[in-house]
PLY file of the C-alpha trace (Angstrom):
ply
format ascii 1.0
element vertex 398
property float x
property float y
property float z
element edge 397
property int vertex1
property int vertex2
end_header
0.00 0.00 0.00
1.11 3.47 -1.42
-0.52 6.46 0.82
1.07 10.01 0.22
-0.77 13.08 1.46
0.43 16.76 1.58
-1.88 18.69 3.34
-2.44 22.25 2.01
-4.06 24.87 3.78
-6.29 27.27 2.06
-7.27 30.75 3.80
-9.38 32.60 1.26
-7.55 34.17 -1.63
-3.74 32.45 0.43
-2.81 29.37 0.32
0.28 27.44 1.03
1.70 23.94 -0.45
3.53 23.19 2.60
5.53 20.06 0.69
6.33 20.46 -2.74
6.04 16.48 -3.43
4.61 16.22 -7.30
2.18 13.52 -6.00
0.24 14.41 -2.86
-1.63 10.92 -2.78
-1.35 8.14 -4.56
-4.19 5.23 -2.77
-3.15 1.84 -4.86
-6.26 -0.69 -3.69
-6.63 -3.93 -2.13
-8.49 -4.66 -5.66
-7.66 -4.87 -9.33
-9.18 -2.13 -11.21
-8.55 1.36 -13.69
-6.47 4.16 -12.37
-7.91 7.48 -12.01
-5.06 10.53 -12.01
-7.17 14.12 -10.56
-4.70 17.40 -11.68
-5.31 20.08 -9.28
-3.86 23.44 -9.26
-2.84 23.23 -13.50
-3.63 26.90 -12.90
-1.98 28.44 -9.43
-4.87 30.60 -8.59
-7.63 27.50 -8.88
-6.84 25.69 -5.35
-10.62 24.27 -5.14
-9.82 20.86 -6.82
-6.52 20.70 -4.68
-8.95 21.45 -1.57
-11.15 19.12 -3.05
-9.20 16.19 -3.07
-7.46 16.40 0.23
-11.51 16.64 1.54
-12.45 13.08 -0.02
-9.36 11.07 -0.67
-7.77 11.17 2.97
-10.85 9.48 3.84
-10.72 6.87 1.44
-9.16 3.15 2.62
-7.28 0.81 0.20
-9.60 -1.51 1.39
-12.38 -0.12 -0.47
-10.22 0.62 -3.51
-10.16 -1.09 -6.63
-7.00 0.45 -8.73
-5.13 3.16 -8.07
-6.16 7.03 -7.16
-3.45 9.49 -7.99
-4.06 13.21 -6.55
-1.16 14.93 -9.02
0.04 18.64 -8.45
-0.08 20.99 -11.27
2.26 24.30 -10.80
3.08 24.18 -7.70
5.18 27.65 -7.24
2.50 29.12 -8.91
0.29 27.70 -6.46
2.55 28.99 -3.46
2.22 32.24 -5.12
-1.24 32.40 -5.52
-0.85 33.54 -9.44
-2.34 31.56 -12.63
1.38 31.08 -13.62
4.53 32.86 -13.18
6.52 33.04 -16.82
3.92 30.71 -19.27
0.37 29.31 -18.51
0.79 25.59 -18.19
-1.89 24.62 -19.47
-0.94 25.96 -22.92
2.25 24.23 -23.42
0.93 20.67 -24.37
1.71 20.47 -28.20
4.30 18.01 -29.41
7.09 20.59 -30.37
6.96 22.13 -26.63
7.50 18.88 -25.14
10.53 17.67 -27.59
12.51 21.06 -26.85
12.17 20.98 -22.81
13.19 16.92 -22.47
17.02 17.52 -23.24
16.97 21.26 -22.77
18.21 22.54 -19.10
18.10 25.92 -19.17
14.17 25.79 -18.23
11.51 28.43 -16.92
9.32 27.82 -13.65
6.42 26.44 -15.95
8.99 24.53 -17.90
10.45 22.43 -15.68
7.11 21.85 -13.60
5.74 20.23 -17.51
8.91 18.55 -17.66
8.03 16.53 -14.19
4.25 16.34 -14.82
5.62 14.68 -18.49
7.86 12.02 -16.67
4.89 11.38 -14.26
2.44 10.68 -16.96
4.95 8.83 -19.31
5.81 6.38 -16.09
2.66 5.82 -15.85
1.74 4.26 -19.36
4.83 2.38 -19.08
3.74 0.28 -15.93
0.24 0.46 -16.45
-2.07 -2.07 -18.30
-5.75 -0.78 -16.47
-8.11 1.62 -18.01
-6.97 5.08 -17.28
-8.74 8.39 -16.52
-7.48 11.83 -16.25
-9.35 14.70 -14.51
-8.65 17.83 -14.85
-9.60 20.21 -11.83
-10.54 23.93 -12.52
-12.28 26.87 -11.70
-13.06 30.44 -13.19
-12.91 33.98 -13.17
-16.64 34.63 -13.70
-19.63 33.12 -11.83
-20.35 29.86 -13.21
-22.18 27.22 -12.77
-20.11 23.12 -12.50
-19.23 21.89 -15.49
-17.38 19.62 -17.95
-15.00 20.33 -20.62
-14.04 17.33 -23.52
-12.57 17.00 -26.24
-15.24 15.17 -28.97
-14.14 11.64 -28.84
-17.16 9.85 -28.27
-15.79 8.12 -24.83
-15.78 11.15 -23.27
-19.02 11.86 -24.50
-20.05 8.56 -23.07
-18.53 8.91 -19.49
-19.66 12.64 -19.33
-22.92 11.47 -19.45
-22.52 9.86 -16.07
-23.01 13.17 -14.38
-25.52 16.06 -14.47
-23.63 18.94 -15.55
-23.51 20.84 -18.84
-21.13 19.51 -21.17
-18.80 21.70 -23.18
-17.45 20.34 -26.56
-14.85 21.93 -28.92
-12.99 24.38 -27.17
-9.70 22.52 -27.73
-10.51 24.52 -31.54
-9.39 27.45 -29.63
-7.22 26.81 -27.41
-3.34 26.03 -28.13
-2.03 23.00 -25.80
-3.97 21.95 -22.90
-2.83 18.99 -20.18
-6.10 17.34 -21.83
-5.90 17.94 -25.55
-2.47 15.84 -25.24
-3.77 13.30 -23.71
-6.57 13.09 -25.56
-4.70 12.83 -28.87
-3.23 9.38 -27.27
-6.37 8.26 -27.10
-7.70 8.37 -23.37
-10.68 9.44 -21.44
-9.88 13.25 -20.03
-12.21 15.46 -18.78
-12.01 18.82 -17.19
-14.25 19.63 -14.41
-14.93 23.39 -13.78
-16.46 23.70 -10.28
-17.25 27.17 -9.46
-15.57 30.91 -9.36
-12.10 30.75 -8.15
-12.77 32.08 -4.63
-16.82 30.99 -3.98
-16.47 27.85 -1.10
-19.35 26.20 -3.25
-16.84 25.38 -5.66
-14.75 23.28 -3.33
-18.24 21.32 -2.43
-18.84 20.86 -6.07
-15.44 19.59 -6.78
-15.73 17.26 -3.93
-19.15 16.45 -5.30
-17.86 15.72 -8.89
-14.48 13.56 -7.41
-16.57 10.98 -5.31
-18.80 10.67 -8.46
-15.98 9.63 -10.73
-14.69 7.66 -8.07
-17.97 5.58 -8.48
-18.28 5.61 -12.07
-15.19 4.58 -12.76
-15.34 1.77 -10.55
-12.59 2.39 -8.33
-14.99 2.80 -4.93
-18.11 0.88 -5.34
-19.26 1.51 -1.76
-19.66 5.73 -2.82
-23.50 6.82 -2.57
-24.18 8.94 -5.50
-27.76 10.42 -4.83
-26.24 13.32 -2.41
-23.23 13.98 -4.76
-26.03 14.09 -7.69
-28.07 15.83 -6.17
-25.38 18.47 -5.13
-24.16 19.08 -8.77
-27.83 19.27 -10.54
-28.85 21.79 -7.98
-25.37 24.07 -8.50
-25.91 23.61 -12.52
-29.75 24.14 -12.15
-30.44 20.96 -13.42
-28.83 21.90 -16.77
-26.81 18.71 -18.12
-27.22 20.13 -22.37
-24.27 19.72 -24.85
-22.89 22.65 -25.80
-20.17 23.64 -28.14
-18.13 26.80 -28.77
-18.81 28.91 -31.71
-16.50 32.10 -30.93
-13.45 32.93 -28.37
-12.33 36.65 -28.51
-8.71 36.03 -27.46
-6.40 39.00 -26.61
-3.76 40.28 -28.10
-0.76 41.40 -26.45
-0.62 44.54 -24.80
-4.15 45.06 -25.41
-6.35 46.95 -23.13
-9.09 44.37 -22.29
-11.84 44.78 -20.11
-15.06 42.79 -19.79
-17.96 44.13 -18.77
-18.74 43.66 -15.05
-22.01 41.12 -14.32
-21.43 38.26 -16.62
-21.79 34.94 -15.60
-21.09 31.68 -17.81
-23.89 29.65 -19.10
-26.09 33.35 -19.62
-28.28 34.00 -22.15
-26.84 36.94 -24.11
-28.49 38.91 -27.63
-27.10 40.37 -30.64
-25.69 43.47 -29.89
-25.35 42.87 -26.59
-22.20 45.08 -25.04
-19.46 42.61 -23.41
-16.44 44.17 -23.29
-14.43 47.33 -24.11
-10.78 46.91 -25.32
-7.93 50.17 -26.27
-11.20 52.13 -25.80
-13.37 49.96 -28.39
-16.45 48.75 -27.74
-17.22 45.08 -28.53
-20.77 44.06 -28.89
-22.15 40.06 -29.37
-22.99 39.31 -32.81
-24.73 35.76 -31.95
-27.88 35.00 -29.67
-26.68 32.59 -27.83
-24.62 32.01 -24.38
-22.05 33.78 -23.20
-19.05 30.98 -21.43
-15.96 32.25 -19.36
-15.73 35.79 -19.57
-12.42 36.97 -18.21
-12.68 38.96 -15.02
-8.74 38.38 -13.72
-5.57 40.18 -15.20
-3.69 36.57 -16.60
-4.66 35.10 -19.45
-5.78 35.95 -22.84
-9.35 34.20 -23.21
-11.53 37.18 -23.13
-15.03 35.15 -23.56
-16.33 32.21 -25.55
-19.80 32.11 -27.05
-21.16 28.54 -26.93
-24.85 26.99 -28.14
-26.67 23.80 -27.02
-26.35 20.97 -29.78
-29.62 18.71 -30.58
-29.71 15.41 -29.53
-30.13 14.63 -32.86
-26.81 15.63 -34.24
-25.16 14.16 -31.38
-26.59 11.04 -32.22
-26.15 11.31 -36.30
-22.69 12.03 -35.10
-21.83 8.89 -32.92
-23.31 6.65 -35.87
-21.19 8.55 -38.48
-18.31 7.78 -36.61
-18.87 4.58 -35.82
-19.29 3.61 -39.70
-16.12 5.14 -39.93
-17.54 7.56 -42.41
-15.01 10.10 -42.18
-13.28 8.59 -45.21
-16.02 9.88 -46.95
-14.85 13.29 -46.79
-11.37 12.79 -48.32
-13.51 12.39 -51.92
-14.18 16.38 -51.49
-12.01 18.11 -53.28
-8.98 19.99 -51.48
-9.33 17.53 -48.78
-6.61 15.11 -48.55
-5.01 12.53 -45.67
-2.28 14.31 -43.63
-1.71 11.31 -41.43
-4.43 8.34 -41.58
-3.21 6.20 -38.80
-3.76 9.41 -36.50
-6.68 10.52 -38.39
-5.55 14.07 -39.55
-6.33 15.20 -42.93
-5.10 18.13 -44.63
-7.56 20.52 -45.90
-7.13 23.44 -49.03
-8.68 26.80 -47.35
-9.58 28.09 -50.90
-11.97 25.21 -50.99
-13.25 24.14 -47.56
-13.59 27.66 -46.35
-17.73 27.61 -47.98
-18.10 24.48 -45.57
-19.45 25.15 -42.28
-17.59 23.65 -39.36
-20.34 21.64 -38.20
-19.91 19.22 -41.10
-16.79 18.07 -39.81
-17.71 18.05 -36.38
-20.38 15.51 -37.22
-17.37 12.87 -38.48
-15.91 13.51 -35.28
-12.97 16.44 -36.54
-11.75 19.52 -35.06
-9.85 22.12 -36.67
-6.37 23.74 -36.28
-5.30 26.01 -38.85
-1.65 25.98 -39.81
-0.35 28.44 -42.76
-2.58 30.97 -45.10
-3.66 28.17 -46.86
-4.62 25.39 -45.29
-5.38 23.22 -42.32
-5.53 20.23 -40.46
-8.57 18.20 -38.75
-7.88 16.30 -36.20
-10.24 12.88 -35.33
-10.54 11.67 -31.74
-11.96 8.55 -32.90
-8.87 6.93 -35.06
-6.64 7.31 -31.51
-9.54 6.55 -29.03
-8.66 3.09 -26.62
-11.78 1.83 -27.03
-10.96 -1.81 -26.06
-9.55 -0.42 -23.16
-12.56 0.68 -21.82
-14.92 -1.48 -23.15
-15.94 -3.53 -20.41
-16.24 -0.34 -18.06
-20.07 -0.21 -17.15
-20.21 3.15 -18.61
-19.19 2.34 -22.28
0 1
1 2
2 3
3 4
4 5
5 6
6 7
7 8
8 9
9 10
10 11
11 12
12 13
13 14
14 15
15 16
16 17
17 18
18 19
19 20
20 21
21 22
22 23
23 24
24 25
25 26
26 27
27 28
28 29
29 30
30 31
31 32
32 33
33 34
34 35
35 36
36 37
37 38
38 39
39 40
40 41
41 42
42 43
43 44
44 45
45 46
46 47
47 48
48 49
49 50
50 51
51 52
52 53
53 54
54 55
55 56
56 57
57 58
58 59
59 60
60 61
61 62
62 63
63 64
64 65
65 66
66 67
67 68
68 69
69 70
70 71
71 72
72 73
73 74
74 75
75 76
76 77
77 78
78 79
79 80
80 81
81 82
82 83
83 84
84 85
85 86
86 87
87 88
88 89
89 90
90 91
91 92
92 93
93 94
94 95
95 96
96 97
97 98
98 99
99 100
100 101
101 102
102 103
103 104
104 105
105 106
106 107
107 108
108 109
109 110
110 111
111 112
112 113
113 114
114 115
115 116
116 117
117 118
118 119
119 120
120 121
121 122
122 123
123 124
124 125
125 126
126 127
127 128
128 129
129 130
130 131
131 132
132 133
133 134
134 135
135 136
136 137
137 138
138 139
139 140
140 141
141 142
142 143
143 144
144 145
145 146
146 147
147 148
148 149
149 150
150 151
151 152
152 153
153 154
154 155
155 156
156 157
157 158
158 159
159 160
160 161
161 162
162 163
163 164
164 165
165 166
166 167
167 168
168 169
169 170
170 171
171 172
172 173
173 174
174 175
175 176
176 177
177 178
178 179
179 180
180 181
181 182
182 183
183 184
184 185
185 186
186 187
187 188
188 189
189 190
190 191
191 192
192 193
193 194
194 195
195 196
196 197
197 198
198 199
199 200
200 201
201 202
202 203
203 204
204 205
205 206
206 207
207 208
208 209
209 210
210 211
211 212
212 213
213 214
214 215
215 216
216 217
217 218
218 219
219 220
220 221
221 222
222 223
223 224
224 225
225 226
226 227
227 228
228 229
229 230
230 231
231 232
232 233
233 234
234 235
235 236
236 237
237 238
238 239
239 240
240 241
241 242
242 243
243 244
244 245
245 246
246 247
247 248
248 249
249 250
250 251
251 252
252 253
253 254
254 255
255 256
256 257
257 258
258 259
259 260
260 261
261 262
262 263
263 264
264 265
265 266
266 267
267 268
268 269
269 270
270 271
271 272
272 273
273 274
274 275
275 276
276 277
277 278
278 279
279 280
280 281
281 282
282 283
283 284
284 285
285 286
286 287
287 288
288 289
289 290
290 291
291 292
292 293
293 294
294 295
295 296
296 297
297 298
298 299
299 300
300 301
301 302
302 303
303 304
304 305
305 306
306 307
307 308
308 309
309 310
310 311
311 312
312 313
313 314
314 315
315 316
316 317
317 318
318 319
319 320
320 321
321 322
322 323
323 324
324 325
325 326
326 327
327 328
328 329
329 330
330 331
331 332
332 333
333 334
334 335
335 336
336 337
337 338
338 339
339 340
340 341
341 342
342 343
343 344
344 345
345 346
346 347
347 348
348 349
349 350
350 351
351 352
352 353
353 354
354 355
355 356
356 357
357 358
358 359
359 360
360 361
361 362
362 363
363 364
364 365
365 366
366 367
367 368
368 369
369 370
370 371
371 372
372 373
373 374
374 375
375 376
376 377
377 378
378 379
379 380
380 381
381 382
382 383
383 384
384 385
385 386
386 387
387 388
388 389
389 390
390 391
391 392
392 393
393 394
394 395
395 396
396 397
């Protein structure tokens, strides 16, 4: 038996890791089973999930464990400090390039060398292990928000998001450059991110808590968990909202620019055409969708200003998951300008001057995401190809 535990303290907007051990537990059970690795603290101003974790898994006994629980620091100075990050936001770094110039390079920054130990960690880890493996993702935001779950569109995180009843965020990975679960994802796991709450609102650490001894239970790894007052807990802090959204729009920041978002907005609100968000070098910006307003910035670090998402129908989310499960994504490489970049990985290469009249939500139905590259063209990406579905396939979620 493997029990590590660093206890932090939290006092409001202070906190203090008092040990600066990577892994802060690690429960390996009496019981075969998958292994479940919670990030908390990715970002070092979001100590709810780190809270969070310390509240349920220093209760837990091997005894009732099946598998291993890992509780996994993210950036821990920045965590000491209280800040987001201190040179680079580490959850931006994931993309192959960053992660072949830090593993021989020594001359590293604070964020640097804490993804250089997180990468060891996680590489370890599929070395020795053979069980199904999850990866949580622990956040919280800026704004008022209600709880809820960020993926990446493979449909097995579609499937085990649908064990709990939160909203469901798909597609931001479009806009974002190099999240922890993006990578991941791309190697074919289940990783979700769990967004609990505003940064400093105690209900955040409940929800967290909430969410943890859920996945705990879903995954298998602690039958004995009752879910009804963990359920209960997250449908009333998410208003019994549990849709599937997806992003249409991010207004991202440019350097040195002057942003500031209007004060009152809360994630998840409705919001009109021509509704005013945010002013920026003295501009005023105004919505130009009816739809909902997700994550507007109200915190100096960082350079996601807001994302507009909508709720997607049943209906394409189900055309979708039989699509991809024909494997009819080879369909689209008859269109013209579209091409395969890399089959085995399911990335095709697409001509802008040609795939620019398609709207994004044909893709997204064969399971693809988009990143553009040069002037000219770009690549999708599939979740599906690189998804371990036998891995998971005798979970009792799948």
């Amino acid at each position: 038996m493997i029990y590590k535990m660093i206890e932090v303290s939290l006092k409001e907007d202070k906190k203090e890791v008092e040990a600066p051990n990577r892994i802060f537990h690690h429960i390996v059970g009496d019981n075969p089973g998958s292994t479940i690795v919670f990030f908390g603290g990715i970002h070092g101003n979001e100590y709810a999930g780190v809270k969070a974790l310390n509240k349920v898994l220093k209760l837990i006994k091997p005894s009732d464990v099946n598998g291993e629980i890992y509780g996994i620091y993210g950036n821990i100075k920045a965590l000491d400090r209280n800040k987001r990050f201190l040179k680079s936001d580490l959850n931006r770094m994931w993309t192959l390039r960053q992660l072949r110039s830090i593993e021989n390079e020594d001359n590293l920054n604070d964020e640097e060398r804490e993804q250089k130990e997180l990468f060891h960690f996680i590489n370890q880890l599929f070395a020795t292990n053979k069980s199904p493996l999850y990866f949580i993702d622990l956040h919280t935001t800026s704004s008022k928000s209600l709880p809820f779950i960020t993926i990446n569109d493979a449909l097995i995180n579609r499937k085990f998001s649908n064990c709990f009843p939160v909203p469901v965020v798909l597609g931001i990975e479009e806009y974002l450059d190099g999240p922890l679960l993006s990578y991941l994802n791309t190697l074919g796991y289940v990783s979700l991110g769990f967004e609990s709450g505003q940064h400093t609102d105690p209900n955040a650490v409940t929800n967290a808590a909430a969410f943890i001894n859920l996945v705990l239970k879903y995954a298998g790894n602690v039958n004995s968990i009752n879910t009804s007052t963990y359920e209960s807990v997250l449908k009333n802090a998410s208003k019994n909202i549990s849709s599937i959204f997806e992003v249409i729009y991010k207004y991202h920041i440019k350097p040195q620019e002057d942003f500031k978002m209007v004060e009152g907005f809360e994630s998840f609100q409705n919001i009109k055409k021509g509704t005013l968000l945010a002013i920026t070098d003295g501009i005023k910006i105004y919505s130009e969708h009816n739809a909902k307003l997700f994550m507007p910035l109200y915190q100096k670090s960082g350079n996601d200003g807001y994302f507009i998402i909508r709720s997607i129908p049943r209906f394409f989310l189900k055309l979708s998951e039989v699509l991809r499960n024909m494997n009819a994504d080879t369909l689209l490489t008859l269109l013209p300008g579209i091409n395969w970049y890399d089959k085995k990985t399911g990335v095709l290469k697409a001509d802008l001057s040609v795939t620019r009249f398609m709207a994004k939500s044909i893709f997204h139905l064969f399971g693809y995401r988009n990143k553009q590259i040069d002037s000219s063209h770009l690549l999708l990406y599939n979740r599906e190809r690189v998804s371990k579905n036998e891995m998971y396939r005798n979970e009792d979620w799948y």
